[in-house]
SEGU-51688 format. One record per residue (C-alpha): residue number from 0; residue in three letters; x, y, z. Coordinates in pm, 1 decimal, always signed. Layout:
// SEGU-51688
(NUM, 'ALA', (X, Y, Z)),
...
// end
This chain:
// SEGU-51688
(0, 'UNK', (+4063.9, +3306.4, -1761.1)),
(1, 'UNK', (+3681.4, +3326.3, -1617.4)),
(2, 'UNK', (+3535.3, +2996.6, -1535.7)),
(3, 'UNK', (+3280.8, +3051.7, -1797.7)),
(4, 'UNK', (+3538.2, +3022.1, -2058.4)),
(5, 'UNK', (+3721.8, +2688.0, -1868.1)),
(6, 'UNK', (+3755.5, +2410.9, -2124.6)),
(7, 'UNK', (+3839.9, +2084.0, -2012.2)),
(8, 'UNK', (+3938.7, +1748.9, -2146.8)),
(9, 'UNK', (+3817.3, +1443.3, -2039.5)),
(10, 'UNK', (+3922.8, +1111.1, -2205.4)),
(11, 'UNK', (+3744.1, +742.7, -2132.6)),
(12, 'UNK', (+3416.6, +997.3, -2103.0)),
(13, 'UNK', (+3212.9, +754.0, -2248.7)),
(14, 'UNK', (+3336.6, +488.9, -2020.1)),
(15, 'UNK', (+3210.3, +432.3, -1678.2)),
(16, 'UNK', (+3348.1, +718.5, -1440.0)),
(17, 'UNK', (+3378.5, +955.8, -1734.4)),
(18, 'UNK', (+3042.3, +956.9, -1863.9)),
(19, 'UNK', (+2903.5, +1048.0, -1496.5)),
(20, 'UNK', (+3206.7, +1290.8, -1449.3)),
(21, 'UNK', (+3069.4, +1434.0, -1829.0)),
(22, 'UNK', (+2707.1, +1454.4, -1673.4)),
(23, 'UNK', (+2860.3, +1622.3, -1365.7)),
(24, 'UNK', (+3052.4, +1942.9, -1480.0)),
(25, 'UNK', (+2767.8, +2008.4, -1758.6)),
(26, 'UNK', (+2545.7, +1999.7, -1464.9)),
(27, 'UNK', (+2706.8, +2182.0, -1215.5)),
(28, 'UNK', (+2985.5, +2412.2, -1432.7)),
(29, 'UNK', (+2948.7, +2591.3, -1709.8)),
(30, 'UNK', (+3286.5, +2433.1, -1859.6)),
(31, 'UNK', (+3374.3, +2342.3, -2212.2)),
(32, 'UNK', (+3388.7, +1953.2, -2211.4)),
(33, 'UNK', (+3592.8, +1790.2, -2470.0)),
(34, 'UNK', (+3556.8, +1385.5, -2476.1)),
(35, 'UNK', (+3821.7, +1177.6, -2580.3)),
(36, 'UNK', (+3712.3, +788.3, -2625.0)),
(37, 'UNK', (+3812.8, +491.9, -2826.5)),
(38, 'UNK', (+3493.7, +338.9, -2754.7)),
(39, 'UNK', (+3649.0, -7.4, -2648.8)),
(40, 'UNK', (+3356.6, -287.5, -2521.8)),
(41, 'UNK', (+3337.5, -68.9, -2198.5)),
(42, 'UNK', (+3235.4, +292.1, -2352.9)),
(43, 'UNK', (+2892.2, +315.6, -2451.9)),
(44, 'UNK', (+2800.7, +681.5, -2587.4)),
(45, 'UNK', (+2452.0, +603.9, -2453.7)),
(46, 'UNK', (+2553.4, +663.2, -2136.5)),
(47, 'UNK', (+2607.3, +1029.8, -2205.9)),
(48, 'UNK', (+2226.1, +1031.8, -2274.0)),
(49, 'UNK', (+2089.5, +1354.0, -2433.6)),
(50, 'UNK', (+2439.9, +1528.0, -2302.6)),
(51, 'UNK', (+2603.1, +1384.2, -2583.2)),
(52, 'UNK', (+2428.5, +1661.1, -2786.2)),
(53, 'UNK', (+2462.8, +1944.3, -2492.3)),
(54, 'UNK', (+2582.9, +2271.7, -2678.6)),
(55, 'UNK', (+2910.7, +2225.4, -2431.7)),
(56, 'UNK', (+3002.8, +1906.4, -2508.7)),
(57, 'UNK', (+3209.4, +1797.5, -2829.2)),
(58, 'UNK', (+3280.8, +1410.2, -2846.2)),
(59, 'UNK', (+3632.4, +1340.3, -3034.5)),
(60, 'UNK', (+3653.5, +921.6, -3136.8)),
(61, 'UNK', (+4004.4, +877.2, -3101.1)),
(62, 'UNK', (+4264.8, +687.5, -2931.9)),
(63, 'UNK', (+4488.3, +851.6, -2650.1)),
(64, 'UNK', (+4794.5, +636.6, -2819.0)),
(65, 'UNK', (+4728.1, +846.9, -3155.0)),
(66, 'UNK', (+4957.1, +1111.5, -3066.0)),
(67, 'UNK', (+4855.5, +1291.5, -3384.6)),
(68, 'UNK', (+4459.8, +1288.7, -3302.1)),
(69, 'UNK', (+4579.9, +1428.8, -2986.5)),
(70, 'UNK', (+4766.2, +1696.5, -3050.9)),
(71, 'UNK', (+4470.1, +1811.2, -3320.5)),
(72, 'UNK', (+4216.2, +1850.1, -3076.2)),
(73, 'UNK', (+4450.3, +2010.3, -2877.3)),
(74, 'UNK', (+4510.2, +2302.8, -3126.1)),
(75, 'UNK', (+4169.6, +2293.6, -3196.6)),
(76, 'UNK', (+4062.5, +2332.9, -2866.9)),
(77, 'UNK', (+4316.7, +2507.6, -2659.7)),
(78, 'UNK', (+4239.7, +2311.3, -2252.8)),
(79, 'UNK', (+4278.0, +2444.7, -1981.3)),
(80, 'UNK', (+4276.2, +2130.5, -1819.8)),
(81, 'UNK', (+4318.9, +1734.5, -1912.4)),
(82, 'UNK', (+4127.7, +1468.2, -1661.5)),
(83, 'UNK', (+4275.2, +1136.4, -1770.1)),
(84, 'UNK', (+3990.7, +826.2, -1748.1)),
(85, 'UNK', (+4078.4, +632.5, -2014.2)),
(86, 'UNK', (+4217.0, +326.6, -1942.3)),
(87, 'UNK', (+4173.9, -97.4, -1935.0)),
(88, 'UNK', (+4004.0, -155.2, -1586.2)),
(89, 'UNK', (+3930.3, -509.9, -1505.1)),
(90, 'UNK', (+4171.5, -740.0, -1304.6)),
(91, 'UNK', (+4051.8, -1028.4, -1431.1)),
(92, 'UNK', (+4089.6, -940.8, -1803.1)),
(93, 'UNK', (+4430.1, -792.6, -1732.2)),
(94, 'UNK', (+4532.7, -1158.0, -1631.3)),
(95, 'UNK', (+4392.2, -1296.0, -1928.1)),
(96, 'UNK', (+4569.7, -1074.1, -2144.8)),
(97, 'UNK', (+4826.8, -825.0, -1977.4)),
(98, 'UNK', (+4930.3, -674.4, -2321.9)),
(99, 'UNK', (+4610.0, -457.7, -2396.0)),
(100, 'UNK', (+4641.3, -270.9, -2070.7)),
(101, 'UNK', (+5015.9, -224.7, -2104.1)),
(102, 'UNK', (+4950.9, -58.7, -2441.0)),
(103, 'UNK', (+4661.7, +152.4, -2294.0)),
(104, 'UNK', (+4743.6, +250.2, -1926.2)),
(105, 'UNK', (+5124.5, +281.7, -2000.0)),
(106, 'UNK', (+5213.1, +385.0, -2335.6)),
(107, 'UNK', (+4843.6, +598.8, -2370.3)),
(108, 'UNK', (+4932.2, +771.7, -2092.8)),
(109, 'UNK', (+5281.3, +838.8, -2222.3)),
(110, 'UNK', (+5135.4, +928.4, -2603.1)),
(111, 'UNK', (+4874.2, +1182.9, -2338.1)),
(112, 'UNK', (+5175.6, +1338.5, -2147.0)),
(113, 'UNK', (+5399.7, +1382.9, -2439.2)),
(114, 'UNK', (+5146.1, +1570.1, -2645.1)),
(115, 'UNK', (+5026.8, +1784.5, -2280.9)),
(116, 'UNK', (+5343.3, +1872.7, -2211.8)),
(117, 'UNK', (+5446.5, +1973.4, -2548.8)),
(118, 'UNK', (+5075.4, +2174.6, -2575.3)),
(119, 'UNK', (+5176.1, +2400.6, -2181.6)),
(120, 'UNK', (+5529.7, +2471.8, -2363.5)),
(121, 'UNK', (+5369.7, +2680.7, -2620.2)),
(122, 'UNK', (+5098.0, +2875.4, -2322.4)),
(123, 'UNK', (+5151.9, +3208.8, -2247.4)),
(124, 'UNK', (+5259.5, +3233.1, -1876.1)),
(125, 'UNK', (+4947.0, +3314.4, -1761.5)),
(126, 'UNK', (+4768.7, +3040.5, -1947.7)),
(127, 'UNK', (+5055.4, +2800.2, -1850.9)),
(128, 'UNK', (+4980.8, +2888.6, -1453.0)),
(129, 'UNK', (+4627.9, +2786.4, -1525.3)),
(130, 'UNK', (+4665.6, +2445.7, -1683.7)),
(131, 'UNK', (+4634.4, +2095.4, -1510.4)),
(132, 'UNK', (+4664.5, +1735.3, -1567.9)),
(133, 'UNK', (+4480.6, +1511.2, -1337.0)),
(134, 'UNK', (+4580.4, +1164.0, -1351.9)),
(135, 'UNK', (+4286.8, +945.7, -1239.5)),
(136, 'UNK', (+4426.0, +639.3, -1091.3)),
(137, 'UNK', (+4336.5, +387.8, -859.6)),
(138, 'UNK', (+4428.4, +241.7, -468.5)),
(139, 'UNK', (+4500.0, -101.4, -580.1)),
(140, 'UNK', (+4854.0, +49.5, -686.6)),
(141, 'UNK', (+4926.1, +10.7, -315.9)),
(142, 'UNK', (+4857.1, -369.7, -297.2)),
(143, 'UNK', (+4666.1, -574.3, -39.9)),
(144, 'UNK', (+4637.2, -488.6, +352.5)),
(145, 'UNK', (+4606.1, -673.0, +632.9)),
(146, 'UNK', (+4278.2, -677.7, +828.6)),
(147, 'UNK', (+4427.8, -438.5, +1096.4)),
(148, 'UNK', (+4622.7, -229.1, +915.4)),
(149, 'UNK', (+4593.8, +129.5, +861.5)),
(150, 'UNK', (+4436.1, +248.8, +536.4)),
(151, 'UNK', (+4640.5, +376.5, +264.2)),
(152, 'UNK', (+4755.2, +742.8, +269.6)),
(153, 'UNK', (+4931.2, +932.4, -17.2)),
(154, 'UNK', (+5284.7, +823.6, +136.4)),
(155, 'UNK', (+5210.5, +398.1, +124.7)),
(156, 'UNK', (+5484.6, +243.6, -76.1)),
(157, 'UNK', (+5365.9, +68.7, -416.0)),
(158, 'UNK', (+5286.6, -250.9, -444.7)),
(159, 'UNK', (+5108.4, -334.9, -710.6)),
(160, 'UNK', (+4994.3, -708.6, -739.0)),
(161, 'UNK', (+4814.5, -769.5, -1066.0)),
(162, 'UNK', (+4883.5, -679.3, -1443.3)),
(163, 'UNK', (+4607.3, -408.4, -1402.8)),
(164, 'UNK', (+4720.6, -235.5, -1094.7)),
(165, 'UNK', (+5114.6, -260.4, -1224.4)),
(166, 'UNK', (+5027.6, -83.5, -1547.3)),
(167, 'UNK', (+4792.2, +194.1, -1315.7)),
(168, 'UNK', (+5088.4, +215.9, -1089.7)),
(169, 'UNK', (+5344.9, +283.0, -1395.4)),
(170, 'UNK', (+5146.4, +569.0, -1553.1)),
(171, 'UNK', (+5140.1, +666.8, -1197.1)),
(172, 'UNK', (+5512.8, +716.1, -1198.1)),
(173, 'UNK', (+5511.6, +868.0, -1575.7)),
(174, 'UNK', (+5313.0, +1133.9, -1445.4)),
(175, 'UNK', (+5542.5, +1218.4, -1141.4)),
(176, 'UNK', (+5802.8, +1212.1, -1354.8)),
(177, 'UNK', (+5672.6, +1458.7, -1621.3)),
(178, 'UNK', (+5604.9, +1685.1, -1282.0)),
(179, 'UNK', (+5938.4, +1675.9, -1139.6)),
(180, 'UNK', (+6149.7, +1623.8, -1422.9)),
(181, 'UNK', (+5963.3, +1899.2, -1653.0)),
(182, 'UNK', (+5804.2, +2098.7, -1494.4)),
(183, 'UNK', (+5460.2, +1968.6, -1595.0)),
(184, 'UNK', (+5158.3, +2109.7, -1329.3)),
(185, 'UNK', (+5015.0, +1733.1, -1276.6)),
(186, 'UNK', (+4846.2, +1587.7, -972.4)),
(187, 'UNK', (+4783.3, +1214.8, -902.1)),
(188, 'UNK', (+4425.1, +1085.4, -780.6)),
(189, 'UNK', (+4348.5, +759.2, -631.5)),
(190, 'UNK', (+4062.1, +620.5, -577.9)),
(191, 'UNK', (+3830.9, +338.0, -433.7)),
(192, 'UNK', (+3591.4, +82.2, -601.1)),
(193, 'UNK', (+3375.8, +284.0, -736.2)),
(194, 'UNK', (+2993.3, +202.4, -830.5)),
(195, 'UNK', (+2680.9, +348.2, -916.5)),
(196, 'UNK', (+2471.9, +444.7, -1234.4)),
(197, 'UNK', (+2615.5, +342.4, -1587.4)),
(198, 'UNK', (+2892.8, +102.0, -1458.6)),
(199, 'UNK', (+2954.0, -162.7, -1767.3)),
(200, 'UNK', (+2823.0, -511.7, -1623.8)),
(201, 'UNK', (+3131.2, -723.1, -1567.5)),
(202, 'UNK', (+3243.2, -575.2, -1189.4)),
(203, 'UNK', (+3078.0, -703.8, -883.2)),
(204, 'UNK', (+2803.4, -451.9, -846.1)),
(205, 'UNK', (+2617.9, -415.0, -1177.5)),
(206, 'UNK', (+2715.7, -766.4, -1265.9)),
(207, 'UNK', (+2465.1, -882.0, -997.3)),
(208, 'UNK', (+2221.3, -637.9, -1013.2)),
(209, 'UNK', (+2157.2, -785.0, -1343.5)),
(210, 'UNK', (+2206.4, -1171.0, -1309.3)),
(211, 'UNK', (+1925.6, -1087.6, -1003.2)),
(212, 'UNK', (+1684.1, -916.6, -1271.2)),
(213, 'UNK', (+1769.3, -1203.5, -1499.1)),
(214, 'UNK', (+1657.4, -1464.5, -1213.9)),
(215, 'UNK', (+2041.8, -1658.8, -1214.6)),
(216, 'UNK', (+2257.2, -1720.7, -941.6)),
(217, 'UNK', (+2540.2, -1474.4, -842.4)),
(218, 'UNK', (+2918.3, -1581.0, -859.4)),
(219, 'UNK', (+3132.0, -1477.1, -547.9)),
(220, 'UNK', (+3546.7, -1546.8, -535.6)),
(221, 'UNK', (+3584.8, -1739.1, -277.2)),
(222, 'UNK', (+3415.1, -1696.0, +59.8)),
(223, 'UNK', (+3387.7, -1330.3, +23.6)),
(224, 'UNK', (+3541.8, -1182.5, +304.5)),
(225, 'UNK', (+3775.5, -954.2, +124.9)),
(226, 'UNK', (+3729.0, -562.8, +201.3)),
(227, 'UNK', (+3697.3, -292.6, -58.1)),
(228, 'UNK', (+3608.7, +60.0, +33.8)),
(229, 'UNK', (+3336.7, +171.4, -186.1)),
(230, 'UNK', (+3312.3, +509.6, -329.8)),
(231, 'UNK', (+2973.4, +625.0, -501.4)),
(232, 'UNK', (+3105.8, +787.8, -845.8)),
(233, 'UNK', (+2908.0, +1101.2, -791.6)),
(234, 'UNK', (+3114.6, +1140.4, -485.7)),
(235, 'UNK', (+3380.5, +1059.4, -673.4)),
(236, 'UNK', (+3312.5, +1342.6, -920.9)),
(237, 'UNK', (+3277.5, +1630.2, -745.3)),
(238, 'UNK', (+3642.4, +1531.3, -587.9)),
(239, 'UNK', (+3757.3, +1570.7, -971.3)),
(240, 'UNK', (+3621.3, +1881.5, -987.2)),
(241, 'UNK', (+3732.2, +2031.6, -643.4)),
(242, 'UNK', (+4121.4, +1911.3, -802.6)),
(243, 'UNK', (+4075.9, +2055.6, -1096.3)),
(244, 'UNK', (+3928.1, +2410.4, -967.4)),
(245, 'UNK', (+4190.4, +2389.2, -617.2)),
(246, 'UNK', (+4430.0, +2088.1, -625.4)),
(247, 'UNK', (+4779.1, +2153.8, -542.8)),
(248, 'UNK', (+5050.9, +2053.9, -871.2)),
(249, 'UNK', (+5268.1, +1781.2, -770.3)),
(250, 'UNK', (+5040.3, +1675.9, -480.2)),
(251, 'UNK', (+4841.1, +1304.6, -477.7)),
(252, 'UNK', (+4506.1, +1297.1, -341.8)),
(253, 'UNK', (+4342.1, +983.3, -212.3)),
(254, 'UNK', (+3967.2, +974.8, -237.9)),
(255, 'UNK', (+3760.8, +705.9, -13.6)),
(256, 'UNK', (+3418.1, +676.1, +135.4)),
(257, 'UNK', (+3572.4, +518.1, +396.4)),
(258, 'UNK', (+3296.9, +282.4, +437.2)),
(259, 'UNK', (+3429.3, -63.9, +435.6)),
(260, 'UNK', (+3263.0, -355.5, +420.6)),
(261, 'UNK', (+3329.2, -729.5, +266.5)),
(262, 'UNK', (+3255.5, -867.0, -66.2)),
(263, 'UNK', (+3004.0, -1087.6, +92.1)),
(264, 'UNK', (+2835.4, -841.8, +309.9)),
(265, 'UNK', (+2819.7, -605.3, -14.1)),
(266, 'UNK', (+2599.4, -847.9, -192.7)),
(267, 'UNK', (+2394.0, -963.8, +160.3)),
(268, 'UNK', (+2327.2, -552.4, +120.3)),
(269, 'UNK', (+2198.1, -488.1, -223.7)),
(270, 'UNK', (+2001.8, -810.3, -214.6)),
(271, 'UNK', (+1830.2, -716.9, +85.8)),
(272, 'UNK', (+1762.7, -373.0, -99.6)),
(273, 'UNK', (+1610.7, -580.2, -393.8)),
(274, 'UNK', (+1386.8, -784.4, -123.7)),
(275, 'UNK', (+1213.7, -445.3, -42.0)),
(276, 'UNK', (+1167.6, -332.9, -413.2)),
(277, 'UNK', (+1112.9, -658.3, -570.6)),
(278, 'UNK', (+1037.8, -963.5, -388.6)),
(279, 'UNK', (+1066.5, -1256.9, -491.7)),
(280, 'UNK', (+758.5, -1456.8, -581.9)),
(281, 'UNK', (+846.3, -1746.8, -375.2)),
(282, 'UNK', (+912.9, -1605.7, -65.4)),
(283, 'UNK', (+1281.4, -1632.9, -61.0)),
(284, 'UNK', (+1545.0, -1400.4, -14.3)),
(285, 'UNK', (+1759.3, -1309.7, -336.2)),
(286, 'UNK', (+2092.9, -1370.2, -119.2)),
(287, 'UNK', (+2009.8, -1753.1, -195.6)),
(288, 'UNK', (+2107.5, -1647.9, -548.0)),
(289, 'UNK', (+2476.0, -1589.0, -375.0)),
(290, 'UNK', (+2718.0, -1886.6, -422.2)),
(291, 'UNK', (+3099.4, -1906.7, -387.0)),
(292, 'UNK', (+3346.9, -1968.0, -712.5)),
(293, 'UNK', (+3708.8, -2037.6, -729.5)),
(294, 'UNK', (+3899.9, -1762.5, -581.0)),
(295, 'UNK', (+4086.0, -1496.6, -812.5)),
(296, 'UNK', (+4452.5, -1545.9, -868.8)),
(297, 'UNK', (+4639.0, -1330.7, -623.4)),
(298, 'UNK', (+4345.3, -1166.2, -503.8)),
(299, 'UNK', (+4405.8, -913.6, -281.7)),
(300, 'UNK', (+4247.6, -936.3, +80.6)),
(301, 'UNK', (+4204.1, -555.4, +200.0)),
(302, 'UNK', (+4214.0, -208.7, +75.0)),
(303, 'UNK', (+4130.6, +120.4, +274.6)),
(304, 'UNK', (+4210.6, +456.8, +197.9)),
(305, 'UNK', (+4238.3, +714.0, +468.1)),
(306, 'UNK', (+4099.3, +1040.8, +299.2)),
(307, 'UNK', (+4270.0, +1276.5, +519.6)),
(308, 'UNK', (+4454.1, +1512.8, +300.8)),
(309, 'UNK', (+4147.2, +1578.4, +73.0)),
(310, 'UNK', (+3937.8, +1652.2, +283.4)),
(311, 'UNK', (+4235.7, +1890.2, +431.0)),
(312, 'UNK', (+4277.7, +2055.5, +149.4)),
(313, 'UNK', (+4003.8, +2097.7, -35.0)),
(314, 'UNK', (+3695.9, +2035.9, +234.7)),
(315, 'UNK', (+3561.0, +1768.9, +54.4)),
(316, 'UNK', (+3386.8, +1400.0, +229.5)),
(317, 'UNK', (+3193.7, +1152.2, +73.0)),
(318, 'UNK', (+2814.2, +1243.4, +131.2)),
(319, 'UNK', (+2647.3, +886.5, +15.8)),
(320, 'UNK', (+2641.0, +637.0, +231.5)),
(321, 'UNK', (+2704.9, +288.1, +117.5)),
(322, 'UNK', (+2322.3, +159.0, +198.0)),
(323, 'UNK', (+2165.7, +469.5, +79.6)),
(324, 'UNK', (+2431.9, +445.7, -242.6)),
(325, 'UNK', (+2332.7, +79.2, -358.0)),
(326, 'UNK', (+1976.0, +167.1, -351.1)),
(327, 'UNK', (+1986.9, +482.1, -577.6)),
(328, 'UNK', (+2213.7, +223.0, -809.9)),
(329, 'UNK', (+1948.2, -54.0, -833.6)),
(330, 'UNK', (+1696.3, +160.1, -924.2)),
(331, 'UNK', (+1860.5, +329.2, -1188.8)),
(332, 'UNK', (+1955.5, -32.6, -1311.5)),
(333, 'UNK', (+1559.3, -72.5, -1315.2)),
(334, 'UNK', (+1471.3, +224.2, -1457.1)),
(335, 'UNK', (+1747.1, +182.5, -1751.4)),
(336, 'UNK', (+1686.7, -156.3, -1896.2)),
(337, 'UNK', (+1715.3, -94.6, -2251.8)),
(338, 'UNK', (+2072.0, +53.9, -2169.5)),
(339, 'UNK', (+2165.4, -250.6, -2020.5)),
(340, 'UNK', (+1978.9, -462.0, -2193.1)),
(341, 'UNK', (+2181.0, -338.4, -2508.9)),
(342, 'UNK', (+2523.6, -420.3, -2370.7)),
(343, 'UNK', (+2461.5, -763.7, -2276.3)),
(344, 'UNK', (+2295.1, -785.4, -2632.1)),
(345, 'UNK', (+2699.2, -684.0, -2780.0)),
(346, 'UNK', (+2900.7, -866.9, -2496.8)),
(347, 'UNK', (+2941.9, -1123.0, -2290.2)),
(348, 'UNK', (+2919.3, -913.2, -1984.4)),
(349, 'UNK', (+2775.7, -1130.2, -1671.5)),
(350, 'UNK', (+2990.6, -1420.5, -1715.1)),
(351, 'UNK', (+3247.9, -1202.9, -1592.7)),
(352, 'UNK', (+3339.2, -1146.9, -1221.6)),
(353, 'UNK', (+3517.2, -868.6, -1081.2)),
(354, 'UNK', (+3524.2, -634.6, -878.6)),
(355, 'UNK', (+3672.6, -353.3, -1093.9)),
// end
């Protein structure tokens, strides 16, 4: 069919990474976008902004383990593609409480694929050769590098090392499975730490962007010096699209920024950002606000992805840099403080740590 008539599904779109991925294709497509979210503590429809009442966007409240919701807005709506957000994100809440994330990332995906797969059965062959599942996943499902290792690529073994990135790396395998097993034209994405606008306050980024604004002190596992590769989610979004417009079925596709850098130098960054926009009054840096906590269980020390093969394939790089990147984040954090300021009002966001 013509772009113009491309409808898409997008579930979590109200979450972090689906709310800017919403924002994205109604901004640069002229897609159909059909959003799928519970609306758990981390989705937050006021992210969507005055797109949630764009004449292309329809927002379903339903749970991707309802198999029955899902296969009605299926009928209803007749995709030609599925992006699948929606899942439970945060290590440390996974080891609190494993069971919520097994239910969501595991058996949601299943309840997803079972209703997708049944849904391409009944295309046309032409339809059929136009449909696609993209599984949005994550690089933790590779485990923990060494400081001289080379980055992940789409053939590192799995090693998953918390409750979170076990679940991530089983839907992982669910969705290979439906590919090679049935036939099913689905292609595996995984990414980086993400950050940027509209991120829910509990991972390392937003969660001290707003204990700084709030003048309190910012937690750090350990001494820091573990290495994330961080991926602006803007970037991050037009790599969704690319895979849904030209990704190969049955391939993975990792997508880094390849800018690496420590936990500790990531805050040393943003806080010198927030010395040039807001100094404080007593002359001080804000990286005195930085002090070390007890380490994470299992924490993982290193991950890098080598972006190779996507940028290969389908010509795409990141464009933000990681200093440019934190300061376009801050100052939508400054420019957005009732959104914020709402979500700490219904949670008890910053006295959590994370980094996802």
């Amino acid at each position: 069919m013509p772009q113009q008539e491309k409808t898409v599904i997008i579930t979590g779109g109200a979450g972090f990474i689906g709310s800017n991925l919403v924002i994205h294709l109604l901004e640069n497509t002229s897609w159909k976008i059909i959003n799928i979210d519970q609306l758990t503590y981390a989705g937050n429809l006021a992210s969507l902004g005055h797109y949630l009442h764009h004449d292309r966007h329809h927002f379903i409240h339903a749970n991707i383990c309802d198999g029955q919701a899902l296969t009605e807005v299926f009928q209803q709506f007749h995709p030609h593609a599925v992006i699948h957000l929606a899942a439970e994100s945060h290590v440390d809440r996974s080891i609190d409480g494993p069971a919520s994330f097994v239910h969501t990332n595991v058996l949601g995906t299943h309840s997803l694929l079972d209703v997708s797969l049944q849904y391409y059965r009944s295309l046309s062959v032409q339809d059929g050769q136009q449909f696609r599942f993209i599984h949005v996943s994550t690089d933790e499902v590779h485990g923990s590098l060494e400081k001289n290792d080379p980055p992940f690529t789409e053939t590192t073994k799995y090693a998953p090392r918390s409750p979170y990135s076990a679940t991530k790396a089983a839907a992982d395998h669910l969705v290979r499975a439906w590919h090679h097993t049935y036939g099913f034209p689905a292609i595996v994405t995984n990414c980086s730490n993400n950050y940027g606008p509209r991120q829910f306050p509990e991972k390392l980024i937003p969660l001290a962007i707003l204990r700084l604004f709030q003048g309190e002190d910012i937690p750090l596992y350990g001494d820091g010096s573990q290495i994330r590769d961080w991926l602006h989610v803007n970037d991050h979004c037009r790599a969704l699209q690319l895979i849904v417009e030209n990704g190969i079925i049955g391939s993975s596709y990792l997508i880094g920024s390849g800018q690496e850098t420590t936990n500790r130098n990531l805050l040393e960054m943003l806080c010198a950002a927030l010395d040039e926009a807001q100094p404080r009054s007593d002359g001080q840096s804000h990286s005195s606000a930085i002090h070390s906590v007890s380490d994470r269980p299992g924490h993982d020390a290193r991950y890098a992805i080598d972006a190779t093969n996507i940028q290969r394939e389908l010509g795409w790089k990141a464009n933000i840099s990681l200093h440019d990147g934190l300061r376009s984040t801050l100052s939508w954090y400054q420019e957005n403080k009732q959104w914020w300021q709402d979500i700490l009002k219904k949670n008890n966001a910053l006295q959590r740590l994370g980094e996802r």
